[in-house]
NURORO-275931 format. One record per residue (C-alpha): x, y, z. Coordinates in Angstrom, 1 decimal. Layout:
<atoms>
+--------+--------+--------+
!     xx !     yy !     zz !
+--------+--------+--------+
!      X !      Y !      Z !
...
+--------+--------+--------+
</atoms>
This chain:
<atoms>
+--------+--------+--------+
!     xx !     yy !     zz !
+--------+--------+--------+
!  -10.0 !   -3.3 !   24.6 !
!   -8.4 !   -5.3 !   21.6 !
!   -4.8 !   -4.7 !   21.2 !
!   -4.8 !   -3.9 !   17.1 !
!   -0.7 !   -2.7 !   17.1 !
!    1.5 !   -5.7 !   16.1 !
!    4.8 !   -6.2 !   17.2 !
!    7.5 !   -4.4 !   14.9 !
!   10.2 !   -6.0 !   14.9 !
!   13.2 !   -3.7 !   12.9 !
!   15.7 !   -6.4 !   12.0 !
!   12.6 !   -8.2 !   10.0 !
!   11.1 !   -7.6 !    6.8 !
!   10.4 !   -5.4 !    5.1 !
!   12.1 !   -2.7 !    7.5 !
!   15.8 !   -3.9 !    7.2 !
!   14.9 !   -4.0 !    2.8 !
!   14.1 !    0.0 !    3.3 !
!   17.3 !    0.5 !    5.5 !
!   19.5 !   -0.8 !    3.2 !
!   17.9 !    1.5 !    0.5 !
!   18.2 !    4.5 !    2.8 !
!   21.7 !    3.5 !    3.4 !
!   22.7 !    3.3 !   -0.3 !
!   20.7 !    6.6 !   -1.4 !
!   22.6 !    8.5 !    1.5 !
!   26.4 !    6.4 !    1.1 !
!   26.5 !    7.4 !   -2.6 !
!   28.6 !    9.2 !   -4.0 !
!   26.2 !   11.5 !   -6.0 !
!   24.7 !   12.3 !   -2.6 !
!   25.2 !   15.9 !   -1.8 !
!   23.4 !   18.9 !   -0.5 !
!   22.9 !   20.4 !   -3.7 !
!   19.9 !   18.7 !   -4.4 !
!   18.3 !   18.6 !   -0.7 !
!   14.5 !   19.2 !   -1.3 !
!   15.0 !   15.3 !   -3.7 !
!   17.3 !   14.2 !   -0.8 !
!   14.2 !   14.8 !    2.0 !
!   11.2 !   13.8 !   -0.2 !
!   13.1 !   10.6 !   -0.9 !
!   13.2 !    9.6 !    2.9 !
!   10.1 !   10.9 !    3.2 !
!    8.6 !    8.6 !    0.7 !
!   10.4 !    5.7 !    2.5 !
!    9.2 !    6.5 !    5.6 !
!    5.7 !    6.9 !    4.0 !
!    6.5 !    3.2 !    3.0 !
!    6.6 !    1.8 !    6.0 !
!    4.4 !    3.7 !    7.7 !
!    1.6 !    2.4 !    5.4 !
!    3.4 !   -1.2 !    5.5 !
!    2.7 !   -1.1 !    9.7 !
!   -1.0 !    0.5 !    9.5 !
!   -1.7 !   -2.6 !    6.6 !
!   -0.2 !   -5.5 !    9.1 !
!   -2.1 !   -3.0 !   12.6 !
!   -5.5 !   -3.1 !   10.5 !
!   -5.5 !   -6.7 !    9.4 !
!   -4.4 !   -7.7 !   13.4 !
!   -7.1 !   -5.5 !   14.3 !
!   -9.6 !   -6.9 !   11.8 !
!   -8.9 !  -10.8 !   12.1 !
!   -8.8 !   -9.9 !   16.4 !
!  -12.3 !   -8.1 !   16.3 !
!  -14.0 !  -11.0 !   13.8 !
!  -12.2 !  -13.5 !   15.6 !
!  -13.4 !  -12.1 !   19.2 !
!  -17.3 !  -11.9 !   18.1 !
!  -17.3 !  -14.8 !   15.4 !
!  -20.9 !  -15.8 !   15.0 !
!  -22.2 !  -14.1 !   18.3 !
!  -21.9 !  -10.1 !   17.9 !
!  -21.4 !   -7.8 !   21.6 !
!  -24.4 !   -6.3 !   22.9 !
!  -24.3 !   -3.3 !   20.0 !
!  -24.2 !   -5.3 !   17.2 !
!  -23.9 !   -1.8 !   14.7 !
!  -20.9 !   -0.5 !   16.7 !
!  -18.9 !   -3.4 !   16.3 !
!  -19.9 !   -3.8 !   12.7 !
!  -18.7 !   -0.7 !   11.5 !
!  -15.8 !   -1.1 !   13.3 !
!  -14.9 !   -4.2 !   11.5 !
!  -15.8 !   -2.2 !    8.0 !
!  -14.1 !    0.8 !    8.7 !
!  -11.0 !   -1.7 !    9.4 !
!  -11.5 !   -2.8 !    6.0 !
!  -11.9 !    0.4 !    4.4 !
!   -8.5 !    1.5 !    6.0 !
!   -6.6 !   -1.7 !    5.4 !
!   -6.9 !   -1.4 !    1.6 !
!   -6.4 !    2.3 !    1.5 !
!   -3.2 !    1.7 !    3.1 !
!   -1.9 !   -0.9 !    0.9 !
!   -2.9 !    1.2 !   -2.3 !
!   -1.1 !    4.4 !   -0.5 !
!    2.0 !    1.7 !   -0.2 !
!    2.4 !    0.9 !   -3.5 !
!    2.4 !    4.9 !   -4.5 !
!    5.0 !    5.8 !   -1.8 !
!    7.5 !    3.4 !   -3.3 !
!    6.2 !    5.0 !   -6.6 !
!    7.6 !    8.3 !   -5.2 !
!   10.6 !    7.0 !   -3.7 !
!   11.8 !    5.8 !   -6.9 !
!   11.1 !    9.3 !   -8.6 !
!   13.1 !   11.1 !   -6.3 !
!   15.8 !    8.8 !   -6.8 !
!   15.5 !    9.3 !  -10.6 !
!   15.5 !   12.9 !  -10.1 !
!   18.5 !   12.7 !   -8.1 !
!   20.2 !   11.3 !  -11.6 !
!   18.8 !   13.0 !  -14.0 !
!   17.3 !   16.0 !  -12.1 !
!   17.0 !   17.9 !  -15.8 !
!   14.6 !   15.7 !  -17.1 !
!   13.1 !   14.3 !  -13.7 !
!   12.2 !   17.5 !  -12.0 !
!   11.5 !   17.2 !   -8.6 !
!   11.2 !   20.6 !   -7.3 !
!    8.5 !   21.1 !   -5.5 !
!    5.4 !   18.3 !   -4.3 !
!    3.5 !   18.7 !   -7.9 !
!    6.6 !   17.3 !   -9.7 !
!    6.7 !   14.3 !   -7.7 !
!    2.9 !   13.4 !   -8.0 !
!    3.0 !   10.2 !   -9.0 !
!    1.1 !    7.2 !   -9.3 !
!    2.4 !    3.5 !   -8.8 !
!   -0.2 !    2.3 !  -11.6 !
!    0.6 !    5.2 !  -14.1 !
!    4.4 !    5.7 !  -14.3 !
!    3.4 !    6.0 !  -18.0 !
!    1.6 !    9.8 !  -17.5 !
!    4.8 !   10.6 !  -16.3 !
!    6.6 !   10.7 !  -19.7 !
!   10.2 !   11.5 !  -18.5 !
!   10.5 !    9.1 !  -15.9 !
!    8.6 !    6.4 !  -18.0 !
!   11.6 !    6.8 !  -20.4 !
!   14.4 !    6.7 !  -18.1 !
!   12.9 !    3.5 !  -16.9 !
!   11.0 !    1.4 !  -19.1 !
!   14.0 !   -0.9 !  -20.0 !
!   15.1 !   -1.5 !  -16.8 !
!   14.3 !   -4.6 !  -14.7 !
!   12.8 !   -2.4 !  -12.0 !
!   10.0 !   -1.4 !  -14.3 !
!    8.9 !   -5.1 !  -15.6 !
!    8.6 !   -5.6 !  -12.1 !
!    6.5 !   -2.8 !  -11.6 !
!    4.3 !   -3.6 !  -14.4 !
!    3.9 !   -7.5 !  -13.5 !
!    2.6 !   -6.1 !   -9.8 !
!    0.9 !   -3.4 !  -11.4 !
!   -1.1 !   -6.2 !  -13.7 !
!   -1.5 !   -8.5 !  -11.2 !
!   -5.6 !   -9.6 !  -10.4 !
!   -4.6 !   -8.7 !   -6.6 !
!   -3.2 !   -5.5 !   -7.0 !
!   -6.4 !   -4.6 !   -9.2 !
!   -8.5 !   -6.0 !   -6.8 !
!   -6.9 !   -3.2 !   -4.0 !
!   -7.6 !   -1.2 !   -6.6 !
!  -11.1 !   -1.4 !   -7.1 !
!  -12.0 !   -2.2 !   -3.1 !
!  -10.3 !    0.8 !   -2.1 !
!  -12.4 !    2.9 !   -4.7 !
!  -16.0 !    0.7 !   -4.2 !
!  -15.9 !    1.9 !   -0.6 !
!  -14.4 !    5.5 !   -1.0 !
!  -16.8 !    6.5 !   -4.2 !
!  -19.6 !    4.1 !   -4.3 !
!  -22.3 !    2.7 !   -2.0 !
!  -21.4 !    0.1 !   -0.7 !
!  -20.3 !   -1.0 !    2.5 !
!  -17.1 !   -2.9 !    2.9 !
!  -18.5 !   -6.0 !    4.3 !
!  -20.2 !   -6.5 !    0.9 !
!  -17.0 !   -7.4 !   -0.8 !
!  -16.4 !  -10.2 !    1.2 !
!  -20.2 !  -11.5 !    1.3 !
!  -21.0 !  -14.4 !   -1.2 !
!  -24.6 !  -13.5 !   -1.6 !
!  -26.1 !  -12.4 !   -5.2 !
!  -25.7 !   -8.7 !   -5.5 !
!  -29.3 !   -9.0 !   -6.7 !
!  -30.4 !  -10.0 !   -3.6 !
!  -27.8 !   -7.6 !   -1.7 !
!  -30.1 !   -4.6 !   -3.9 !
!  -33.3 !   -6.0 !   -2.3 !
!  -32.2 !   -5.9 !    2.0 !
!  -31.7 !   -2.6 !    3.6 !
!  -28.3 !   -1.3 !    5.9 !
!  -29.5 !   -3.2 !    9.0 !
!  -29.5 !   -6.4 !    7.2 !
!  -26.1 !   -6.0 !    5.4 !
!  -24.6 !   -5.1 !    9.3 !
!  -26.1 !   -8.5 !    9.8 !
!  -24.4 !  -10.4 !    7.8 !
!  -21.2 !  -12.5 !    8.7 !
!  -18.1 !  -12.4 !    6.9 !
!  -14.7 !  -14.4 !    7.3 !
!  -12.0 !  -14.0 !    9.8 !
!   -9.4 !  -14.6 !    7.3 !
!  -10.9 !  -12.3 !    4.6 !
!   -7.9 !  -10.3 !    4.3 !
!   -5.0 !  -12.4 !    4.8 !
!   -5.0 !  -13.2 !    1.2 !
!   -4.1 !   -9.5 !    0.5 !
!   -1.9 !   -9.0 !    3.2 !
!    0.2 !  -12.2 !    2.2 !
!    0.2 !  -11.0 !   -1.0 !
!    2.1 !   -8.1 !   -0.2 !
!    4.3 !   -9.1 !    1.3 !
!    5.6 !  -11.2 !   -1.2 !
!    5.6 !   -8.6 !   -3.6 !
!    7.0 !   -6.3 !   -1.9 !
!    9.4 !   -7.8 !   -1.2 !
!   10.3 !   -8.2 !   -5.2 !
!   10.0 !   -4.5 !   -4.8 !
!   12.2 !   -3.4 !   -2.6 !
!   15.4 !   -5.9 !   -3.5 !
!   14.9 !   -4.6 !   -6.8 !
!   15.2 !   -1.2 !   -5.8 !
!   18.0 !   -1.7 !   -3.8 !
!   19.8 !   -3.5 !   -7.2 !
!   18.5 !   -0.3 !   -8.9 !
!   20.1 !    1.6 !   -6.6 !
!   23.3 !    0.1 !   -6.6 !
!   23.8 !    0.3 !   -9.9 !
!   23.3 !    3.7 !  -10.7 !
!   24.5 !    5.4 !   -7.6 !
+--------+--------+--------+
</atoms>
């Protein structure tokens, strides 16, 4: 059995950034009953946060241990472990895409909480937001788009990394291919001429994600003190 959790530890990052956000949202003076359906969603979405934030770090432990554990010389089912190690893939980018659209979520609740006229946030269709198109939501696109908190959002949104999440997580959850191809460095003419058993075959690196996952963290982190700033100087 290979232990995939990681250690959380809640006085590190990024878990004491989202409590200090929690704590400002609910210490404000604009915080009130009135407006509890925004008030729950936005916890909601910060819990969502992190939630994603530990499945991202439990699936890249549980990746690098698995890949690590076999290196070069694959258990006695071979096709077991492989897709195992692709479905590990599949879920680690899913969960840092789903990351970036919490916070996305969080920061329209809190919007709505200022300006619940013009951010509506009423029901679950009001808040359905994306982190990569803020702009389709015209209202909340306005109340931010000169703010500091929105270049940052469009620097991460821009950034080759984030599009790369991007178009992993949708390559394995709309096309054919399997996960381990994004990580192979064999011609994808050649990839179109060897059949599934062949692909489960090939090797891929340890270390494949932890370019991602380094990634955002460091971003993140951008995003959350931001937030917080945001946060403080509006509520």
């Amino acid at each position: 059995m290979i232990d995939a959790v990681p250690n959380i530890d809640r006085n590190q990052f990024p878990f004491q950034k989202i409590q200090k956000i929690q704590d400002t949202y609910n210490g404000s003076k604009l915080f009130d009953t009135k407006n509890k359906f925004c008030s729950i969603e936005f916890g909601r979405a910060l819990h969502g946060f992190e939630y994603r934030y530990i499945s991202s770090k439990t699936q890249e432990k549980r990746y690098f241990d698995i890949t690590l554990k076999y290196g070069d010389t694959p258990p006695v089912e071979p096709i077991n472990y492989r897709f195992l190690q692709d479905e590990t893939i599949y879920l680690f980018f899913t969960c840092c895409l789903s990351l970036f659209d919490c916070y996305a979520y969080a920061l329209y609740a809190a919007c709505s909480h200022l300006d619940p006229s013009r951010i509506p946030l009423n029901n679950l269709k009001d808040g359905n937001v994306s982190f990569h198109k803020i702009k389709d939501k015209k209202s909340l696109y306005n109340f931010l788009k000169d703010k500091t908190i929105y270049k940052i959002i469009e620097n991460t949104k821009d950034d080759p990394k984030y599009k790369d999440i991007q178009n992993f997580r949708n390559y394995l959850n709309h096309r054919a291919h399997l996960p381990r191809t994004i990580f192979l460095s064999t011609d994808s003419h050649i990839l179109s001429r060897i059949d599934t058993i062949e692909y489960l075959n090939m090797e891929i690196k340890p270390n494949a994600l932890c370019e991602y996952k380094d990634w955002i963290d460091q971003n993140i982190n951008g995003l959350l003190e931001e937030f917080y700033l945001f946060l403080m100087d509006h509520f």
